[in-house]
C-alpha positions in Angstrom: 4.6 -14.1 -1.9 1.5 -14.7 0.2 1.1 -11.0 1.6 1.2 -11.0 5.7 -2.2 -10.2 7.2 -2.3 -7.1 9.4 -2.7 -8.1 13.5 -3.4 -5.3 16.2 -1.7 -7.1 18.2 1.4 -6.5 16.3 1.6 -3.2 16.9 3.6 -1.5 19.5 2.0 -1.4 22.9 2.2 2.3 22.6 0.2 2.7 19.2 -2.0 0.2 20.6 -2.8 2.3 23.5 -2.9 5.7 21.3 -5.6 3.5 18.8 -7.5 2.4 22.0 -7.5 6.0 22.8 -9.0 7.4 20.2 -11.8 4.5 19.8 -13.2 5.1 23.3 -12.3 8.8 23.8 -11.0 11.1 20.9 -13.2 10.0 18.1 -16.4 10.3 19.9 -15.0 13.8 21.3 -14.5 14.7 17.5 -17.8 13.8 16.7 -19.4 15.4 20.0 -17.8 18.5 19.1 -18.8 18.3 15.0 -22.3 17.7 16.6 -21.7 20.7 19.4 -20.6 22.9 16.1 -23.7 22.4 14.3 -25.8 23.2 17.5 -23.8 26.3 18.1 -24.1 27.3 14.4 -28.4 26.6 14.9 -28.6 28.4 18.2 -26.5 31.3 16.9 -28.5 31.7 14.4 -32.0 31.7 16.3 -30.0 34.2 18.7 -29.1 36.7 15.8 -32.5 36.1 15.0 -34.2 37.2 18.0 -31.9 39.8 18.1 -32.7 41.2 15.3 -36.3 40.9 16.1 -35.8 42.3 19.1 -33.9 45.2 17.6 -36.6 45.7 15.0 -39.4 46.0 17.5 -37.9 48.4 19.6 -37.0 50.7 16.5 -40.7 50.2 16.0 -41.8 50.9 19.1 -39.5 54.3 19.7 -40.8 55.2 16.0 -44.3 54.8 16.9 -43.6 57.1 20.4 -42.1 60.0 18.5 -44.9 59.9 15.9 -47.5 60.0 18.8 -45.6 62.5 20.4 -46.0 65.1 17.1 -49.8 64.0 17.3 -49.7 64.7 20.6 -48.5 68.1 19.9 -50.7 68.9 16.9 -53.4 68.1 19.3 -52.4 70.8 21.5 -53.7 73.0 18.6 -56.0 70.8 17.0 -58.2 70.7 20.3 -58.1 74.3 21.2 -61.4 75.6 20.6 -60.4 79.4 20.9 -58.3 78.8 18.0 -60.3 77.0 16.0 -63.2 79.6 16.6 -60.4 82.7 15.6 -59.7 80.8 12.3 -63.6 80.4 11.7 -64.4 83.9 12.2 -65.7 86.8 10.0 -63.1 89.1 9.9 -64.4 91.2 7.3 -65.4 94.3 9.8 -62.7 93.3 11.8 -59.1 93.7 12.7 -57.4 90.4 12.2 -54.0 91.4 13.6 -55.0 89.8 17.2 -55.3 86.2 15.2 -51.9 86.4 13.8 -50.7 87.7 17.0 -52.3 85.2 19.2 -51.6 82.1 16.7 -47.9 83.4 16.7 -47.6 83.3 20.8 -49.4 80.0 21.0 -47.7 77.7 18.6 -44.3 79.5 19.1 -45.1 77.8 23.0 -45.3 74.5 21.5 -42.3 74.7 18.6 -40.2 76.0 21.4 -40.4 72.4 23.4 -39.9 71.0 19.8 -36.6 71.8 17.7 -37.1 69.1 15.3 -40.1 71.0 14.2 -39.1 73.5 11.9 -42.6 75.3 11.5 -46.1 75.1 12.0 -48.5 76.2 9.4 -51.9 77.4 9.0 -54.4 76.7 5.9 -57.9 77.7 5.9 -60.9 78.5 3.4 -61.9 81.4 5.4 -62.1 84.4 2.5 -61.7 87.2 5.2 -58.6 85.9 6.7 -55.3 86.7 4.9 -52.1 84.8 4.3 -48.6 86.3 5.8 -46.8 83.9 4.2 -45.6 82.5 7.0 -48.0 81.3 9.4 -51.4 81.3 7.9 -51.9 80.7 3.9 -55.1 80.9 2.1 -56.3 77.6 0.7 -56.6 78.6 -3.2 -57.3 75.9 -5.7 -53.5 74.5 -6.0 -53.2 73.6 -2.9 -56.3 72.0 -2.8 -55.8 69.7 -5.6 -52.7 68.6 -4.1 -52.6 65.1 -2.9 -51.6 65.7 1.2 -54.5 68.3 1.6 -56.5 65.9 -0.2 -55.5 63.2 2.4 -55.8 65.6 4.8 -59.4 65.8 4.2 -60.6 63.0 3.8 -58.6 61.4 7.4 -61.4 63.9 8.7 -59.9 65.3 11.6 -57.3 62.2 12.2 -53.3 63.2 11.8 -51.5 62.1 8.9 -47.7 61.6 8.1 -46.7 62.3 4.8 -43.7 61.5 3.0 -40.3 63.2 3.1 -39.2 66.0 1.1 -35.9 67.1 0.1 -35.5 71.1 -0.1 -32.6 73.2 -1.1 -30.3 73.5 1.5 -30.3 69.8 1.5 -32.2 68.8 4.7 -35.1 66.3 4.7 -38.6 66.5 6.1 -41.4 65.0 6.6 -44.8 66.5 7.4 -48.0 65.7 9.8 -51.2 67.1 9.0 -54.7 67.0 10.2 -58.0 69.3 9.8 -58.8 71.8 12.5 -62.2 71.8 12.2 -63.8 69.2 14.7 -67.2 70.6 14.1 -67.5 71.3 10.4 -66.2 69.9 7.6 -68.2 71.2 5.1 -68.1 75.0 5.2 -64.5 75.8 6.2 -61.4 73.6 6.0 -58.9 74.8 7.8 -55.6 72.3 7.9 -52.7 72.4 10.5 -49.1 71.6 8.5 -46.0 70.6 11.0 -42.3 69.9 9.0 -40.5 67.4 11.1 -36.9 67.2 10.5 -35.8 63.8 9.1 -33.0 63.5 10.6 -34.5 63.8 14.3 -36.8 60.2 13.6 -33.8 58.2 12.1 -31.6 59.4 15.1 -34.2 56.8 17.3 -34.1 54.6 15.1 -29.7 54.6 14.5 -29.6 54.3 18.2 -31.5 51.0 18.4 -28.9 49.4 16.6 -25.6 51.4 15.2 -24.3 48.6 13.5 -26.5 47.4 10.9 -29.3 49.3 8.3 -32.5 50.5 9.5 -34.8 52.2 7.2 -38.4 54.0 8.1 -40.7 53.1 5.1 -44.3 54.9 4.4 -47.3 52.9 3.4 -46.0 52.7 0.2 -43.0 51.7 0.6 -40.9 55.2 0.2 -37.9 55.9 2.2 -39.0 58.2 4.6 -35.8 58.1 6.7 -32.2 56.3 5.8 -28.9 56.3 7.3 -28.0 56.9 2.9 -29.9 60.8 2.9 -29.1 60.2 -1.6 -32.0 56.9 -0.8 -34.8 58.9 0.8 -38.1 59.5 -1.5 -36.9 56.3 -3.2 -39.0 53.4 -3.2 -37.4 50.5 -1.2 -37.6 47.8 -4.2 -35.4 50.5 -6.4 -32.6 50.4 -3.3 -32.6 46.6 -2.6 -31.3 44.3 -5.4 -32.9 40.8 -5.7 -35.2 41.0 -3.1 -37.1 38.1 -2.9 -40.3 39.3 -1.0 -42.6 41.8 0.2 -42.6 43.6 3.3 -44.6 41.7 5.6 -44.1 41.8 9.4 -41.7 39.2 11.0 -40.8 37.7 7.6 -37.0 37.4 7.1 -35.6 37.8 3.3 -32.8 38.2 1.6 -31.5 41.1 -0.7 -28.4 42.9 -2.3 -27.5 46.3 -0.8 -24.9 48.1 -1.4 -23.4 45.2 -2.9 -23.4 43.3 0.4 -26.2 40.4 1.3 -28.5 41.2 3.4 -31.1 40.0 5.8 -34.3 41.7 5.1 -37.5 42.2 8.1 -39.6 44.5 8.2 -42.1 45.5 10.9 -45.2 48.1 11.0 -46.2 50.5 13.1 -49.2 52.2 14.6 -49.3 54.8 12.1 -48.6 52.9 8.8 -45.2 53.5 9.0 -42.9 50.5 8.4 -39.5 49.9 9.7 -37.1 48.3 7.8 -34.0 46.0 9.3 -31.0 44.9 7.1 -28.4 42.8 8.7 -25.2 41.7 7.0 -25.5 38.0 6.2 -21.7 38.0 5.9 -21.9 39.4 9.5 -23.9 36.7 10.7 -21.6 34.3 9.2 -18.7 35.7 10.8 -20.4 35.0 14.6 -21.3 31.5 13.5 -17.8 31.0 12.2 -16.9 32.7 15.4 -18.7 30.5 17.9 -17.7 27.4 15.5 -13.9 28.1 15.9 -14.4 28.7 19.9 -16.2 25.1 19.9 -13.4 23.6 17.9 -10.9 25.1 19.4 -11.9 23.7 22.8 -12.0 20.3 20.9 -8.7 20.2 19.5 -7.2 21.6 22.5 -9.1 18.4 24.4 -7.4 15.8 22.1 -4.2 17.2 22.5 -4.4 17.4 26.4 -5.9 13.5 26.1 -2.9 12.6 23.8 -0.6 14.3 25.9 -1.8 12.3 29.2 -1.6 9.0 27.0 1.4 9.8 25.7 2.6 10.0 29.6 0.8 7.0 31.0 2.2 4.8 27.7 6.1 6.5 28.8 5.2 5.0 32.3 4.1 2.0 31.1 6.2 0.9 28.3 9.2 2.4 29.2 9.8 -0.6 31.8 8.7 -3.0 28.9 11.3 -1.4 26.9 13.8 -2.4 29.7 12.4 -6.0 29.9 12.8 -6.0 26.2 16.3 -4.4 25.6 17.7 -7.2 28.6 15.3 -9.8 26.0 17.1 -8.8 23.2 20.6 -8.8 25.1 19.8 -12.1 26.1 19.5 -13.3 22.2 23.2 -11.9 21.7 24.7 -14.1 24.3 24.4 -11.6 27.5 23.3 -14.0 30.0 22.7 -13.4 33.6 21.5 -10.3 33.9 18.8 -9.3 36.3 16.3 -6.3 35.3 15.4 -4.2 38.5 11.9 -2.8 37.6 10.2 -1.2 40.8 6.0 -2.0 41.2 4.1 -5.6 42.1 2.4 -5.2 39.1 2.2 -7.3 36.3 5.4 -5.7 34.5 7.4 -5.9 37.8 6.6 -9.6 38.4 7.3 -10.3 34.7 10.6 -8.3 35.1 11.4 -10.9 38.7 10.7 -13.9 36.5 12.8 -13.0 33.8 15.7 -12.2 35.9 15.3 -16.0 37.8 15.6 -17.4 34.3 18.1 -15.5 32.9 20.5 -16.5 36.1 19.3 -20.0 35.7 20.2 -20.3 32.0 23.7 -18.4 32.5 24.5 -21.5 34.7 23.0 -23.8 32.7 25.2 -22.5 29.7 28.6 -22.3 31.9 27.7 -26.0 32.6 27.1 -27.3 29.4 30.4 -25.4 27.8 32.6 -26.4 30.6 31.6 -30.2 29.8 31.8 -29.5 25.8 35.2 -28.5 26.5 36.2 -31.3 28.2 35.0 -33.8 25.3 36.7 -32.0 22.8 40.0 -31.7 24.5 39.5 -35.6 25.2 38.7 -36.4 21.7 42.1 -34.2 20.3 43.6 -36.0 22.9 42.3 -39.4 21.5 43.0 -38.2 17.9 46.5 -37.5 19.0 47.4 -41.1 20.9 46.0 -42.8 18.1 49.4 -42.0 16.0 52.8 -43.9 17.7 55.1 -41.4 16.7 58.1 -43.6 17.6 56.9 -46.4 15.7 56.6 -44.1 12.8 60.5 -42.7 13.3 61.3 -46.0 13.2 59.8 -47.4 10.2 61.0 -44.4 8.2 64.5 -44.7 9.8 65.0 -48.1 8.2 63.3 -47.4 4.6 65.7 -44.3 4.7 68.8 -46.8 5.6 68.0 -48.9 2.6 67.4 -46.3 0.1 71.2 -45.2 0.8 72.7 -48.9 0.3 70.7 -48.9 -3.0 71.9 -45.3 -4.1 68.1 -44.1 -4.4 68.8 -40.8 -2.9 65.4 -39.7 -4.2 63.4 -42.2 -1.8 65.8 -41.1 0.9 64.5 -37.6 0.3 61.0 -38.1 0.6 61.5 -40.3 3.3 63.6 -37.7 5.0 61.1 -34.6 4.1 58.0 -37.6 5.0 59.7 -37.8 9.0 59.8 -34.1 9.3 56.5 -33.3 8.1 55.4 -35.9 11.1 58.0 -34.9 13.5 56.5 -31.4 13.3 52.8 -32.7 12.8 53.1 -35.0 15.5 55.3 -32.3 17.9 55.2 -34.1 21.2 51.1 -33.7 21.3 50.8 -29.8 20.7 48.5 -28.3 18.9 50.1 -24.6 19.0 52.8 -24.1 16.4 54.2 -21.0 15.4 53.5 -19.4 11.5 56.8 -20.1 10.3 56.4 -24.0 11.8 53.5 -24.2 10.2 55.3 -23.1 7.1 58.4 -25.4 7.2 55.8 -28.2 7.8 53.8 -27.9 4.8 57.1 -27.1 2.9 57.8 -30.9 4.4 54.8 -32.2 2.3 55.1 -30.1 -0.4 58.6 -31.8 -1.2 57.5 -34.9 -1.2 54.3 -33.8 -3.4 57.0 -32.0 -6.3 58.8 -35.7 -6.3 55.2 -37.0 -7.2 54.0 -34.2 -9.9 56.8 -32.9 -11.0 56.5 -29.8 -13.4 52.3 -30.7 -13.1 52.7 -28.7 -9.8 54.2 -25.4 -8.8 53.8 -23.7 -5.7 54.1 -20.5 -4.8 54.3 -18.5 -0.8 54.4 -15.1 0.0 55.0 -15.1 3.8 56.1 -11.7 5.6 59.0 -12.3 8.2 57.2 -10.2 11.0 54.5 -12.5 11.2 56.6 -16.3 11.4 56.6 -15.8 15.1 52.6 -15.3 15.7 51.1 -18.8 16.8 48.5 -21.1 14.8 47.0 -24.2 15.7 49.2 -27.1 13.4 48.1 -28.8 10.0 46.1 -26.0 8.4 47.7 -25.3 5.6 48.3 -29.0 5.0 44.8 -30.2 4.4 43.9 -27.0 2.7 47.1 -27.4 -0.3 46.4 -31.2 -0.4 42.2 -30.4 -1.2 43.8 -28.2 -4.0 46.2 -30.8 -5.3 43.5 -33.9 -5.3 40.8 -31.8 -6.9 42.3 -29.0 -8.8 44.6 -31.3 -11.1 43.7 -30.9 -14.6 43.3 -33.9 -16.8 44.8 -32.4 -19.7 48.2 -32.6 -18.2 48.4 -29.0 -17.4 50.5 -27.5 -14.4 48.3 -26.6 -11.4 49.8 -23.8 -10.0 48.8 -22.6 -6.7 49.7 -19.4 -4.5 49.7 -19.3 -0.8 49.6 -15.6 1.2 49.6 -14.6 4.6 48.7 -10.8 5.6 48.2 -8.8 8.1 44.3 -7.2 8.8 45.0 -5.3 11.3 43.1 -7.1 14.4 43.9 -10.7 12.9 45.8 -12.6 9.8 44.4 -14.0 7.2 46.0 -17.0 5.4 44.8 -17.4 1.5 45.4 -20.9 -0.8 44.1 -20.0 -3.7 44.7 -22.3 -7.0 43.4 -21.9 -11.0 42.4 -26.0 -11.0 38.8 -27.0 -11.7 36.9 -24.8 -9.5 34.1 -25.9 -8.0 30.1 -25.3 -8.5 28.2 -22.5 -6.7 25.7 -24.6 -5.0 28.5 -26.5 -3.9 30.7 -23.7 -2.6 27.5 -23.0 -0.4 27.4 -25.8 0.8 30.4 -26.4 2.0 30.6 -22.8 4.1 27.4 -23.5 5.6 28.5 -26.6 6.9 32.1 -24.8 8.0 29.9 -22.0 9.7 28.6 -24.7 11.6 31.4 -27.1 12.5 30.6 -29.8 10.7 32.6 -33.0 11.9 34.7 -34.1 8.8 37.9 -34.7 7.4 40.0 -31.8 5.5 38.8 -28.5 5.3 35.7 -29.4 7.3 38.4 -30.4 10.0 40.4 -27.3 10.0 37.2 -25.1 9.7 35.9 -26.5 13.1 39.6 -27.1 14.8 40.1 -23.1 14.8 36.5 -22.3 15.9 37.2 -24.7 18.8 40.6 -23.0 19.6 39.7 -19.5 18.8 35.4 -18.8 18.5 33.0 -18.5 15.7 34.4 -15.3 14.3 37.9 -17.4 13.3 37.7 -20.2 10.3 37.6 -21.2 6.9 35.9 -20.0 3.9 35.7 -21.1 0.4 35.6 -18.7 -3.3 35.7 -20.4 -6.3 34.5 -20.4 -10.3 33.4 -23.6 -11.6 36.6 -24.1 -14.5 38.7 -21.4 -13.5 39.8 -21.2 -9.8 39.6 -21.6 -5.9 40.0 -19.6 -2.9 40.2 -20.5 0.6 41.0 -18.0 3.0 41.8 -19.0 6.5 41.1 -15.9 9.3 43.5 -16.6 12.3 43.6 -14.2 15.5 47.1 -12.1 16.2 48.5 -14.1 18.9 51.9 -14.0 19.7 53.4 -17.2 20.0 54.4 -17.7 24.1 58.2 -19.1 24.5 59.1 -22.1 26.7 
């Protein structure tokens, strides 16, 4: 079977409206917004981005400030030239009690503006001063081979931050030193310590940002300051797994910490210090994902309001089509006449105007018509009927019964007598409403005469209930239908066709059935004939009957044919439950 080709057009004019929809508006909102999301997810991006270089250069910047402020301070000392002359001096003839007691009221000024300075210490090579321990230490050959006074020294006079160190009661600190001697370097080297608590530079740099990593970072690369105190001292490639770069300023990278992924900048500051910013990449993922959902969100919730407002625009519109269409398809079932009342001078309400003008005009086109079908039928039973002289028949049969008694025939006088009461009842006057059981004594009238003619080749058998003989049939169905059995259900090998006739009760209507075990008849045959009953084909016999009671009683009323080709036949005759009306 040749496989029907899809049309648009045959698709409800609601689909048709959804499709046309989503072609002109929907789809290309869909694809706006995929576009929209991959925009957001770019601009989000570049924002986190800048924030985090903005982030990063503000931690930079507050670094650098607190860094210049402890040079600023050591500069308080650095650039007072009475100390620097005390520390230089002779004290070998001389009391140097007013040193330590002047150095003591002079820096304990400074550390009292600065808590996160937890001393201030004093070395120098001068041989007549002595250490208390405290304060002022003698530089002796450890200390000078150690590598901050040797940095010290050689920064000539410039500060120097050096890295953190971890002590026993488990603060971290980090030192700034610088020499003291702005005049000479060569004789005397005396060397200003400060310890800086850690914990006050990564305070500026935690508030810059609470919610991700920061890190301070000496020149190379050591933790000087962590949120992790276990990290500091450590170098920054032993804490970041897989990092894929060096610390250079601006450049983003990416790295394992703490088993999350990070993103990785670094930026340096005036000092040599570097600050180091870790973002969580899962974080950053999250606000993409974030701003992605908001942007589909807004598209989904777009389609549905459009689909919404089609779906109540298409209600509007094709919910008077669906009227025009329900009175369209009442029309087909026979409901003529009816007008559809659909409000608007649009197209659909002038469509609904002419279809109520033509569905009047047909209604009185079809009255016409069936009045004047009516009319020729009844004339042609009326024709059929005049065509018979019942009087000439009594007649006839009269004398051929009066001579089959003078020649002691009493079986022609029999037939002759069952013959003129088949026809008296047949011909009854010109009526073709009989009652069931005068429809029965009629074909028992025929059957008579037909058990003269077959003899034992023929046996016939009626079950008729006694509440329906009164119920009224048009005449000569049974007739026609028992005397198609008898001409072709007789076997030629002399057996006895035997045929049954029922009547019973359905309920709503009777149903008559003649049914025989003769010849049968062929499938394509037995289709045959019912379509041509179905349609009230003109004929003789059971064509007759079949279009007589669809005449007299409508299409749902007639004849209908059953039968296996050798074995048997079944008609069944479907008669309404009228009660026969008594003169």
């Amino acid at each position: 079977m040749k496989r029907k080709k899809f049309k648009f057009c045959d698709l409800p004019i609601k689909w048709q409206f959804f499709v046309g929809l989503l072609s002109v508006s929907v789809i290309p909102m869909l694809v706006f917004g995929m576009y929209m999301a991959m925009k957001t997810r770019e601009t989000f991006l570049e924002e986190s981005y800048r924030q985090m270089e903005e982030n990063l250069a503000q931690a930079t910047q507050n670094v650098d400030m607190v860094m210049e402020k402890y040079v600023n301070t050591s500069s308080l000392i650095y650039m007072n030239k009475e100390v620097q002359s005390l520390i230089a001096m002779d004290f070998s003839d001389y009391n140097y009690e007013d040193l330590y007691y002047y150095l003591k009221q002079f820096i304990g000024e400074i550390g009292s503006v600065h808590d996160e300075v937890e001393n201030f210490s004093i070395y120098t090579t001068n041989e007549t001063v002595a250490s208390d321990g405290k304060l002022i230490f003698r530089t002796d050959g450890d200390i000078a081979s150690e590598d901050w006074y040797k940095k010290t020294v050689q920064a000539k006079g410039q500060a120097v931050f050096l890295s953190t160190e971890k002590e026993a009661n488990g603060q971290n600190y980090f030192y700034l030193s610088r020499l003291l001697d702005c005049y000479n370097f060569e004789d005397i080297c005396n060397v200003l310590r400060m310890k800086i608590n850690e914990k006050y530079i990564f305070r500026v740099i935690s508030e810059t940002d609470s919610q991700n990593k920061m890190m301070i970072l000496d020149q190379e690369n050591r933790i000087i300051s962590s949120g992790n105190k276990e990290e500091i001292g450590r170098k920054a490639e032993d804490v970041l797994e897989k990092y894929n770069g060096k610390f250079r300023d601006g450049q983003r990278n990416t790295a394992q910490y703490q088993g999350q992924s990070m993103l990785v900048s670094s930026l340096e500051g005036n000092w040599g210090w570097k600050v180091l910013y870790l973002v969580s990449a899962e974080e950053i993922d999250q606000g993409v994902l974030s701003r992605i959902r908001d942007v589909i969100l807004f598209g989904l919730v777009s389609v549905v309001i459009s689909l919404l407002l089609a779906n109540g625009i298409s209600k509007v519109l094709t919910g008077r089509i669906k009227l025009l269409i329900e009175a369209v398809k009442r029309m087909q079932q026979g409901v003529f006449g009816e007008q559809v009342n659909l409000e608007g001078k649009d197209e659909i309400g002038e469509l609904a105007k002419a279809f109520s003008r033509m569905s009047v005009k047909v209604d009185f086109l079809i009255k016409e018509n069936y009045k004047k079908e009516i009319l020729r039928k009844s004339a042609e039973l009326n024709m059929l009927q005049e065509q018979i002289n019942p009087h000439f028949l009594y007649n006839a049969l009269s004398s051929v019964s009066v001579l089959a008694i003078r020649n002691g025939n009493k079986e022609i006088w029999h037939m002759v007598q069952n013959l003129a009461e088949f026809y008296r009842i047949s011909l009854n006057k010109g009526k073709n409403i009989l009652t069931v059981g005068e429809e029965i004594n009629l074909l028992k009238s025929y059957l008579s005469i037909q058990e003269i003619r077959f003899g034992e080749k023929l046996k016939v058998c009626m079950h008729v209930p006694g509440e329906l003989m009164h119920y009224e049939t048009i005449k000569l169905i049974l007739q026609p239908v028992v005397e198609n059995a008898i001409h072709h259900g007789m076997r030629d090998d002399g057996s006895a066709l035997e045929i049954t006739i029922c009547l019973e009760d359905r309920g709503d209507f009777m149903e008559f059935t003649v049914e025989d075990n003769g010849t049968g008849i062929g499938e394509e045959k037995v289709q045959e004939l019912n379509c041509q009953m179905r349609h009230g084909a003109e004929g003789y016999g059971l064509k007759n009957v079949a279009a007589r009671l669809q005449m007299q009683y409508g299409e749902k009323y007639g004849v209908k044919i059953y039968s296996e080709e050798g074995e048997w036949t079944r008609v069944t005759i479907k008669l309404p439950k009228n009660e026969k009306a008594m003169c």
